[in-house]
Structure formats: structure tokens, C-alpha cells
C-alpha positions in Angstrom: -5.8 -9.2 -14.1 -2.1 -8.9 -13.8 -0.7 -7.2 -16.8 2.9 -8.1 -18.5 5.1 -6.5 -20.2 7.2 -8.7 -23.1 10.3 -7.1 -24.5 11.5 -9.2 -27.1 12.9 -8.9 -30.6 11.9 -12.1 -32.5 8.4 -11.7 -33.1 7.5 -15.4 -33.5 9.1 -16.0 -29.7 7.1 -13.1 -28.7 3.9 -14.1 -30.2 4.1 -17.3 -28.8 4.8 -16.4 -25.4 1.8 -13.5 -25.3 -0.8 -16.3 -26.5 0.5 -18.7 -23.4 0.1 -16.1 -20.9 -3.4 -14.8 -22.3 -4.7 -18.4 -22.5 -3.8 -18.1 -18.5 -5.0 -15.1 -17.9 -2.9 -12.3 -17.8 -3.1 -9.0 -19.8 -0.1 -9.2 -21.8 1.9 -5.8 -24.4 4.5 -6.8 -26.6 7.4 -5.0 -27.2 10.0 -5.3 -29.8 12.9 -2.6 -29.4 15.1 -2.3 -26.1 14.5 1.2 -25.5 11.0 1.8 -25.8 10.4 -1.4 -23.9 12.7 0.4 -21.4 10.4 3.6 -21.9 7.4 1.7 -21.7 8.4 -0.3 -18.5 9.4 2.5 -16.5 5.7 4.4 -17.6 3.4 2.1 -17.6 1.6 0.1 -14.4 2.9 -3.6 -15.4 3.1 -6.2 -12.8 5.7 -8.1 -14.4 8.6 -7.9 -17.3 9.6 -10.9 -19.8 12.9 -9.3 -20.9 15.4 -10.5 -23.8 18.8 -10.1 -23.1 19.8 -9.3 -26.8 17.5 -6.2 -28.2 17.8 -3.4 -30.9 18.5 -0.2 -29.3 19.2 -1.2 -25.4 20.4 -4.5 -24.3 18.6 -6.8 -21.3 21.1 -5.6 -18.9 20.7 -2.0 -19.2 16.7 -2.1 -19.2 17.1 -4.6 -16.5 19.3 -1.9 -14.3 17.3 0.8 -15.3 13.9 -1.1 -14.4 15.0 -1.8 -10.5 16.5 1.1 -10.2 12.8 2.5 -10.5 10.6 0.2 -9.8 10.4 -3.3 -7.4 8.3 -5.6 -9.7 9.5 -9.0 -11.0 11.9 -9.1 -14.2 11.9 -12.3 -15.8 15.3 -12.4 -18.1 15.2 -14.8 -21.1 18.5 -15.4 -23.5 20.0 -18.0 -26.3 23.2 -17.1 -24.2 23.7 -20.1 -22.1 26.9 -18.9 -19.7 27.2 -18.4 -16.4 28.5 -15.5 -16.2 25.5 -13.8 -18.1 23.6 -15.6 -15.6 24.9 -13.9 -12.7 25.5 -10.4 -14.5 21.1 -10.4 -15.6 20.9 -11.9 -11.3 23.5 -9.4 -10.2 21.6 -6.3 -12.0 18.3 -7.2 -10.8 16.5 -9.8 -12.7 14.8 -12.1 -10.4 15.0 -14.9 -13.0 17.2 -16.1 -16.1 15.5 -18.6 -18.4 18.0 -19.9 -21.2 16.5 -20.4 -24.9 15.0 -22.3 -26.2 12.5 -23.0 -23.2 8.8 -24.3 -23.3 5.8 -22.0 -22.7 4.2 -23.8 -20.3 7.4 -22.9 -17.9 7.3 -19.6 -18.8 3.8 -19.5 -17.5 4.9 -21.7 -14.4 7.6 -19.4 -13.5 5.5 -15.8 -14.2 2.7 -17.3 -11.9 5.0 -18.1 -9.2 6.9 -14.9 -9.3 3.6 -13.0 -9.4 2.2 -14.9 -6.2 6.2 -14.3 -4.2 5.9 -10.7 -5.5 2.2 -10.5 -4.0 3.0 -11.9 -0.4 5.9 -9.8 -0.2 3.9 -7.0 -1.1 1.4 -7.8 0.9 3.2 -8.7 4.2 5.2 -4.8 3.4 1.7 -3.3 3.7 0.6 -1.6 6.9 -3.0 -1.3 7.6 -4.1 1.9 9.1 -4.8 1.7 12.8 -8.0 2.0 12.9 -10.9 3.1 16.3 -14.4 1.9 15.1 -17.5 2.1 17.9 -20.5 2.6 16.8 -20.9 4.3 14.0 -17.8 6.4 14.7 -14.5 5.5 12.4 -11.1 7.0 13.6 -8.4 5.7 11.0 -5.1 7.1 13.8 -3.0 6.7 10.7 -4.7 9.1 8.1 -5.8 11.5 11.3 -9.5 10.8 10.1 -12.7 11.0 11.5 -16.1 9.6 9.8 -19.3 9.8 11.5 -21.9 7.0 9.9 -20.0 7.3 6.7 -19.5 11.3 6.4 -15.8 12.4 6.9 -16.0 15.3 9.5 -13.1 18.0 10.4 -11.4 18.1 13.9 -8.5 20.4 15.1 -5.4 18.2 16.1 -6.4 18.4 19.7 -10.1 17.4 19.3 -8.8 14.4 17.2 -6.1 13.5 19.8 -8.8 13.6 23.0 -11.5 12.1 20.9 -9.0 9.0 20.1 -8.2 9.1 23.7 -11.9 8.5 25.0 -12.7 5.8 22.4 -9.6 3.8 23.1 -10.3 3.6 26.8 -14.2 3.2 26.9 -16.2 2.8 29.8 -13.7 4.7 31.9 -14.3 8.2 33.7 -11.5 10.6 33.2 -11.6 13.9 35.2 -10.7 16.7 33.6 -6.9 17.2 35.1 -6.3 13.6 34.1 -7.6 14.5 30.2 -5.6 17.9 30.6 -2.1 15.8 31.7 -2.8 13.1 28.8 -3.7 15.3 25.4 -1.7 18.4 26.5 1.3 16.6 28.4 1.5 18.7 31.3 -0.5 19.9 34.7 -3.3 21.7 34.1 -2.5 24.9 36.7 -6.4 25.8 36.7 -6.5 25.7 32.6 -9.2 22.4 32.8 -11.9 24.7 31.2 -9.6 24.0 28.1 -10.8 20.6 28.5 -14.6 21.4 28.5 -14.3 23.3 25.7 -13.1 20.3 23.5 -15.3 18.1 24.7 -18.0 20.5 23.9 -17.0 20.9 20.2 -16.3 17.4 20.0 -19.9 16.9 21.0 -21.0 18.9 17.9 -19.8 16.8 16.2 -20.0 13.2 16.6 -23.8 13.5 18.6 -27.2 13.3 17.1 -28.1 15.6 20.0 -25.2 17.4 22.0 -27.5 18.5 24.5 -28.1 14.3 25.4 -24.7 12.8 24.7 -24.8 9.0 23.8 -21.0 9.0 23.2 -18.8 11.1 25.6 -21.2 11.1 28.8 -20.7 14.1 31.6 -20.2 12.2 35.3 -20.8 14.7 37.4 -18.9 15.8 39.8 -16.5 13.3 38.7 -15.2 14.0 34.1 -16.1 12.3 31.4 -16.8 8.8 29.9 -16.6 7.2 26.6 -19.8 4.7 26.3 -19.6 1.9 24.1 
């Protein structure tokens, strides 16, 4: 339930406007004094502000600079002043709307709900999902640098975590041990390859059911390793 901030002086308007917005669904808070609205705004989770230009204590146009200066969410300015140029001064500071009084409540609720679905996409579409390995039972989110094994989170050193992702990106191919070496530690091995055993050993530990018979990273002898999918 999105939740809505109202911070407005006249308490019929703001009764009236709170009783439209419940009746569509939305958790609304009145407020009646600029700045505690202001206080309240900048402390609270709301996903949306119904702001009066003219209030007791703060005007609109401070809370309104005050509000984007902190936070991104939709401010919906409404004021008996019908000029222009308070039009563009509540645009210019922020405000993604200006509604002149008196207005009817069903566009007040019209305009909330479309600036609450914009606000969503463009939150939305700003998002970026975690890049995320999943075979069989095995979950490596690359972003958070997390490894889950059937739902239990277990600990790997950053080069464990790095060869690991390595394997289960490129399954089903064998990788000899100079080519793991040159890939997860960026250079030419110069007889070091055992470091490469090692890791693949502790890996083992954790990520098998039995290390002794891998089901995951499988041992081609003679040859490296494979990641089975």
C-alpha cells in the first residue's frame, strides 16, 4: 500500500483529500504546519507528498526544495495561487506537479495514481538485478560476492569465489590447470599450478556432498578440470 504524506493547513481540504485517497487505497498522514510536514517528509518512508504552497511555519517552496534535495519521490504541489510564475517557481524547485485550487478529488486521485505508477517504472527500470550463476543447487549472486549451496550461504576466499564463478560460467569445458592459473590469477603459472589444486580442493569441501566423488568440478585426468552441469 503506498503511503502519502498530505501537508495542508485547511483542515476541511485536508480531510477531504485523505478520505478520496483512502477510498482508493492508499495509506494516507495528514499534516497541518509546514515545518513538521517538512520534518515528517524528510523522516518518514512516504511514497508520495500532497504539499500546500501557503503553510504556517514553512512555505511549499521551501519544504518542496528541502524534500528533493533529500529524497526522489513525487511532490504533488497544490495552491489558491493561480500565476504562472508560482507555477514554474513550485516546477523549478522540484515539484513534479502544480494543481491550482479549488480542484476536484477525483483528479487528485487521478494525478497521485499516475505519478505513483511513472515514479514506479522509473524506479524500476533504475534497478539492477544482481548477476546471478544458478546450476543445480548451487547460487552465485557475482554482485553480492555470494555463494549458497541448497539454500545455506557458505564462505569462500576471493580466489575460491572467483575460480568457482569461472567453472560454472563455462560448464562442460575442461580447463588445465595453466589455463585456470592464467585466468583467476592473470599471469603464467612458472610451475606455481599446485596453487590451482589446492583451490579446487577447498572448493570441493565445500559445494560437494562427497569431495572424495565430485559431481560438480570433475578431475579429467591427465588433462584439468570440468564444471558438470
Amino acid at each position: 500500500m503506498s503511503k502519502i504524506l498530505i501537508i495542508e493547513d485547511e483542515e476541511a481540504i485536508a480531510d477531504l483529500e485523505k478520505d478520496y485517497l483512502e477510498l482508493s487505497g492508499f495509506d494516507v498522514t495528514i499534516c497541518n504546519s509546514g515545518d513538521v510536514g517538512l520534518k515528517m517528509a524528510l523522516t518518514n518512508e512516504f511514497d508520495l507528498v500532497v504539499l500546500d504552497l501557503m503553510l504556517p511555519g514553512m512555505d511549499g517552496f521551501e519544504i518542496c526544495r528541502q524534500i528533493r534535495e533529500e529524497k526522489n519521490i513525487p511532490i504533488l504541489m497544490v495552491s489558491a495561487k493561480k500565476d504562472d510564475i508560482d507555477k514554474i517557481r513550485g516546477l523549478g524547485l522540484g515539484a513534479d506537479d502544480y494543481m491550482t485550487k479549488p480542484f476536484s478529488p477525483s483528479e487528485l486521485v487521478a494525478r497521485v495514481k499516475a505519478h505513483l505508477a511513472r515514479y514506479q517504472r522509473l524506479v524500476s527500470s533504475g534497478k539492477k538485478q544482481n548477476d546471478i550463476v544458478e546450476i543445480r543447487g548451487i547460487r552465485i549472486d557475482k554482485t553480492a560476492r555470494r555463494v549458497t549451496i541448497d539454500g545455506e550461504e557458505r564462505a569462500f576466499t576471493g580466489k575460491e569465489f572467483d575460480l568457482l564463478t569461472f567453472l560454472a560460467e563455462n560448464p562442460n569445458r575442461v580447463y588445465t590447470k595453466e589455463e585456470l592459473f592464467r585466468e583467476i590469477w592473470e599471469m603464467d603459472s612458472i610451475g606455481d599450478i599446485a596453487t590451482v589444486t589446492v583451490h579446487i580442493k577447498k572448493i570441493r569441501e565445500k559445494i560437494e556432498y562427497d569431495s572424495a566423488k565430485p559431481q560438480y568440478i570433475e578431475t579429467i585426468w591427465g588433462v584439468g578440470y570440468r564444471f558438470r552441469i
